[in-house]
TIFI-582984 format. One record per residue: residue number from 1; residue in three letters; x, y negated, z of N, C-alpha, C in turn. Coordinates in steps of 0.1 Angstrom, whole numbers, plus 5000, padded with zeros to 4 digits. Layout:
<nodes>
> NUM, ala, X, Y, Z, X, Y, Z, X, Y, Z .
...
</nodes>
This chain:
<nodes>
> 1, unk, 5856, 6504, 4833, 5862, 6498, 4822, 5852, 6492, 4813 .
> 2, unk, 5838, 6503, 4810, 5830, 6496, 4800, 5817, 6502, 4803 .
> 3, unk, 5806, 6491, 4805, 5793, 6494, 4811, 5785, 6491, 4796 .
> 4, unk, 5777, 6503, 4788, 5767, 6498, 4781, 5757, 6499, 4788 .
> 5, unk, 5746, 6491, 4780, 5733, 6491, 4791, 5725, 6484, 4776 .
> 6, unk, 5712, 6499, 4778, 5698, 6499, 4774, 5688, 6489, 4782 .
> 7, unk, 5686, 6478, 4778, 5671, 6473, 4787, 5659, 6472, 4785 .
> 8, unk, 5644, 6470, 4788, 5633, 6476, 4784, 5627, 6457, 4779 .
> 9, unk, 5633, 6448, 4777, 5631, 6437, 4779, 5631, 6429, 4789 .
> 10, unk, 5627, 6434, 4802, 5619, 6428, 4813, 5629, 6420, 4816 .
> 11, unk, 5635, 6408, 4815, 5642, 6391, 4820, 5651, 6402, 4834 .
> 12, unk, 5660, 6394, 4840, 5666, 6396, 4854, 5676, 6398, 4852 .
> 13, unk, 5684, 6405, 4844, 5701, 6401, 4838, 5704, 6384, 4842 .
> 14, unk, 5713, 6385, 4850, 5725, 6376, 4850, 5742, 6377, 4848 .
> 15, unk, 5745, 6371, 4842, 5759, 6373, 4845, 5768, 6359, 4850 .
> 16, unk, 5780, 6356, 4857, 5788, 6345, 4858, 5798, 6349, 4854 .
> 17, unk, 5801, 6343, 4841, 5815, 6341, 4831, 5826, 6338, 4844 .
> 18, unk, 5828, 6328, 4852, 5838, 6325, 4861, 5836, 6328, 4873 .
> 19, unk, 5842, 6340, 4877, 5840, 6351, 4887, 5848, 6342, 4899 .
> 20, unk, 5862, 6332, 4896, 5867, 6325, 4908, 5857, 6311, 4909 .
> 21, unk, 5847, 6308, 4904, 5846, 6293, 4904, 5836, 6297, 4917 .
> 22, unk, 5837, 6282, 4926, 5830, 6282, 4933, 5821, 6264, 4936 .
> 23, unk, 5807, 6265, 4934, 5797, 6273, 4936, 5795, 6285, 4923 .
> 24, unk, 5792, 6297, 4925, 5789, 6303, 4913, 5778, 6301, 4903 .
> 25, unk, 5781, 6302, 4887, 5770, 6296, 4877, 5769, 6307, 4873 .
> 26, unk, 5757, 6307, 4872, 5746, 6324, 4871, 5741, 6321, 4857 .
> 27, unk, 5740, 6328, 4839, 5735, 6322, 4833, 5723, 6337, 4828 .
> 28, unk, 5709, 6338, 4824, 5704, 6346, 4822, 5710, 6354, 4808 .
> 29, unk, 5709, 6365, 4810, 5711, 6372, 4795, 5703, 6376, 4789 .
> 30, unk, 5703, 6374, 4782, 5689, 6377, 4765, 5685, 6387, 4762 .
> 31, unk, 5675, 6392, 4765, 5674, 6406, 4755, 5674, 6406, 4741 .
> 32, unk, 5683, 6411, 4734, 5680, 6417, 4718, 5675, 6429, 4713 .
> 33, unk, 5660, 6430, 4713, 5656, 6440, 4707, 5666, 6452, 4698 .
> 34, unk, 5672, 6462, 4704, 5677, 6474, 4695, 5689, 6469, 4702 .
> 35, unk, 5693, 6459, 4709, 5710, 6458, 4712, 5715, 6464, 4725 .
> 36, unk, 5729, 6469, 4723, 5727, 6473, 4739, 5738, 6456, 4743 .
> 37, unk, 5739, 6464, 4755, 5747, 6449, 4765, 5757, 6456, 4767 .
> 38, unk, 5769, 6454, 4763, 5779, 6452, 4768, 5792, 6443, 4781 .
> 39, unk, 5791, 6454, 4793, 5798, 6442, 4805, 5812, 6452, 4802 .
> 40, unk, 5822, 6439, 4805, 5834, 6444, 4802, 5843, 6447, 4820 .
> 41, unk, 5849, 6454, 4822, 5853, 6457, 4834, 5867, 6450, 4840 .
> 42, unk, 5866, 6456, 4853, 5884, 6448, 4856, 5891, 6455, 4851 .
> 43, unk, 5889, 6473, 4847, 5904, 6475, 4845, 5909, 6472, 4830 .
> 44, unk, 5894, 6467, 4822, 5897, 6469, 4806, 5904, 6451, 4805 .
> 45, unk, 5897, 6444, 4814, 5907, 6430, 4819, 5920, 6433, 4819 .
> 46, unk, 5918, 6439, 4828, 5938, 6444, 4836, 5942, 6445, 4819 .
> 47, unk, 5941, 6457, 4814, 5947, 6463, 4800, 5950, 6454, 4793 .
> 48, unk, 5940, 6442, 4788, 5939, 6435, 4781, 5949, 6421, 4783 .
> 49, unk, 5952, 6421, 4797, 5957, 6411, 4799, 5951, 6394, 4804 .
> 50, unk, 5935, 6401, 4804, 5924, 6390, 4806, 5922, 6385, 4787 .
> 51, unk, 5928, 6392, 4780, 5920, 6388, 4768, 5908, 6392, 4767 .
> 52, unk, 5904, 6402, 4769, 5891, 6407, 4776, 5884, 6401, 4789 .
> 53, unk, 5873, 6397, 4793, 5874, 6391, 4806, 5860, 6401, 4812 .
> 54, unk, 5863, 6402, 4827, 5848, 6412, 4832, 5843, 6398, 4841 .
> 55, unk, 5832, 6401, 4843, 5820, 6394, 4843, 5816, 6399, 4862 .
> 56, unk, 5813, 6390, 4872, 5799, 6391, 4879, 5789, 6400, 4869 .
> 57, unk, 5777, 6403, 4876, 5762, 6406, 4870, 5758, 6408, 4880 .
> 58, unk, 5743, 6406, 4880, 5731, 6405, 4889, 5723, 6413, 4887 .
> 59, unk, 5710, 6413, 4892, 5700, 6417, 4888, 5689, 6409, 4894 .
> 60, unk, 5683, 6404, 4893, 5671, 6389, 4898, 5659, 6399, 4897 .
> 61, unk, 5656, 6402, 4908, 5635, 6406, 4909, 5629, 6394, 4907 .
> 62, unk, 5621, 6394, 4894, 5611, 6380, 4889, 5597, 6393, 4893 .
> 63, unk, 5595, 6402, 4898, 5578, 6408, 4899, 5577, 6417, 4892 .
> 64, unk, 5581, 6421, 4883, 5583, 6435, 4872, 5589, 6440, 4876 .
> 65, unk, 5584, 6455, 4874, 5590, 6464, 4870, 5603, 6465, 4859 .
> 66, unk, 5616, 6465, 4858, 5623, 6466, 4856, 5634, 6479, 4848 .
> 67, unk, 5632, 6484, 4843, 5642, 6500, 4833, 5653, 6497, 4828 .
> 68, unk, 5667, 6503, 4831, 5680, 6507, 4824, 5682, 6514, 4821 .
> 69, unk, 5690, 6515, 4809, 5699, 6529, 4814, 5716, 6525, 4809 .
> 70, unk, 5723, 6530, 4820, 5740, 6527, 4819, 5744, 6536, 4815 .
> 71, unk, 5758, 6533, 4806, 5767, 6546, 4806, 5779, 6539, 4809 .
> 72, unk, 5786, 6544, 4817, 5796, 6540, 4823, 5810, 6549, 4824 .
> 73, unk, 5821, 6542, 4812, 5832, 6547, 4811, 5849, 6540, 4813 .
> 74, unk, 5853, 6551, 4821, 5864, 6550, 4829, 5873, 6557, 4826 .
> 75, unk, 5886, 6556, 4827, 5895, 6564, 4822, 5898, 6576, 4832 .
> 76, unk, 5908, 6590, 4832, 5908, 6596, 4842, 5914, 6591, 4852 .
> 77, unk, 5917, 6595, 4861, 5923, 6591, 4877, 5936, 6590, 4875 .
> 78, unk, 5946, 6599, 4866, 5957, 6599, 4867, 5965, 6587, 4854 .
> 79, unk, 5957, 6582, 4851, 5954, 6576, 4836, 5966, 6564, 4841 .
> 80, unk, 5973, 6557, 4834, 5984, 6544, 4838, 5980, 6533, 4830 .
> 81, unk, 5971, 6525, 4841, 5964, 6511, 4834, 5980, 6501, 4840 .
> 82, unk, 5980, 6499, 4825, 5990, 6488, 4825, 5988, 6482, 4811 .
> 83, unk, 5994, 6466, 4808, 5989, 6455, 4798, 5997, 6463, 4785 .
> 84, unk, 5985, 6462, 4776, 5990, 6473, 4761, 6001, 6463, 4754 .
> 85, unk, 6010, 6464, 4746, 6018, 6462, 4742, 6011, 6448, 4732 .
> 86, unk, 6002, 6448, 4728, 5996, 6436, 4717, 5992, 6428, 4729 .
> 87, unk, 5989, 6427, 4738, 5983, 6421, 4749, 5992, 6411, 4756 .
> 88, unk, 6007, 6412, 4755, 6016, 6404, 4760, 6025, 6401, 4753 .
> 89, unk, 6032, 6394, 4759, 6051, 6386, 4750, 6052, 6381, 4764 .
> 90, unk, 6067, 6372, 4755, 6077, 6364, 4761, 6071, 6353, 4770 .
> 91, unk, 6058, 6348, 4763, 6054, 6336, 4766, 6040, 6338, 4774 .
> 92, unk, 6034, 6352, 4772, 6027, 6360, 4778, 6027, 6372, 4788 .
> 93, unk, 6036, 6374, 4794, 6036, 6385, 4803, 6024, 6391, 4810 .
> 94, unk, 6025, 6400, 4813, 6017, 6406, 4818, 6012, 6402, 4833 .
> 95, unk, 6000, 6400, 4835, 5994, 6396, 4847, 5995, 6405, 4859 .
> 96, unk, 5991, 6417, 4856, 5991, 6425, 4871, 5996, 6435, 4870 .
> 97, unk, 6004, 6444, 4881, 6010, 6452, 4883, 6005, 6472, 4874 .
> 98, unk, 6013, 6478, 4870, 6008, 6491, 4867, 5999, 6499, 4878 .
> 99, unk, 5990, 6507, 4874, 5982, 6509, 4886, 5977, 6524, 4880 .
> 100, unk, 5975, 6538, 4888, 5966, 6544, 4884, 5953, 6542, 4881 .
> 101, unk, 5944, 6550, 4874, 5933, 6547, 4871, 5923, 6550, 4888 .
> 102, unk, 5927, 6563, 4900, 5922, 6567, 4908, 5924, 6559, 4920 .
> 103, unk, 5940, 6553, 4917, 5942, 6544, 4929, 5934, 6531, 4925 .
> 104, unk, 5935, 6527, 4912, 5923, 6510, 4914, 5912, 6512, 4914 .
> 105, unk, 5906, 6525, 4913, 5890, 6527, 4919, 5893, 6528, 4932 .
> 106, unk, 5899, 6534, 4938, 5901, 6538, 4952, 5900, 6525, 4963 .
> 107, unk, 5912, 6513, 4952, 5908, 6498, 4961, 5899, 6491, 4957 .
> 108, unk, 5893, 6492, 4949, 5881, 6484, 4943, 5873, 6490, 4955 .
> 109, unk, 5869, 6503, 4955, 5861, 6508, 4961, 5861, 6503, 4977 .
> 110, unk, 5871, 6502, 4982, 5876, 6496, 4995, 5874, 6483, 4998 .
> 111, unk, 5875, 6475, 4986, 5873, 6461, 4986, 5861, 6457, 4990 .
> 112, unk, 5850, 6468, 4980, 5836, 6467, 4980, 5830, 6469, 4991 .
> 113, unk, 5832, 6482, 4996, 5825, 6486, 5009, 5830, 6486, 5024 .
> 114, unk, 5843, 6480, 5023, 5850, 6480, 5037, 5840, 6467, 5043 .
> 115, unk, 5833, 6462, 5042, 5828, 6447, 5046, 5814, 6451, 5057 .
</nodes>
């Protein structure tokens, strides 16, 4: 849902804003001294209705040594990600189907590693 992330400065963050475009556009991300980074996820997408959007990310070895640290938060397994009520209308509906929180890890996870 939502990845913060500590970095030590060292450059190699990338992200691509447009996860369907192809070829993909990689843009570096900035360090801000004291800021953390915020990547937004699919299912806080899903919730949001894509008013929120989640992001590609990379990691580019430039020769450094490299330090994070993530915290990474997800709702429980039994949790019902479906588009919040501010998130849609008439003219907006809802994009994707209701889903547990365990079963869209479950296929993400499948997506990822079945290959």
């Amino acid at each position: 849902m939502i990845t913060l992330l500590v970095t030590d400065g060292v450059p190699g963050l990338q992200i691509c804003r447009d996860k369907d475009r192809r070829p993909q556009l990689w843009e570096d991300v900035p360090h801000i001294e004291g800021a953390f980074i915020v990547n937004i996820g699919d299912m806080l997408e899903r919730w949001t209705n894509c008013l929120f959007r989640s992001t590609l990310h990379r990691v580019v070895a430039i020769g450094k040594e490299r330090y994070s640290v993530a915290f990474f938060l997800d709702p429980s397994t039994d949790c019902l990600v479906e588009c919040l009520e501010s998130c849609c209308s008439e003219t907006s509906p809802p994009r994707f189907p209701p889903i547990r929180g365990g079963d869209y890890l479950k296929e993400r996870l499948e997506l990822t590693y079945s290959k």
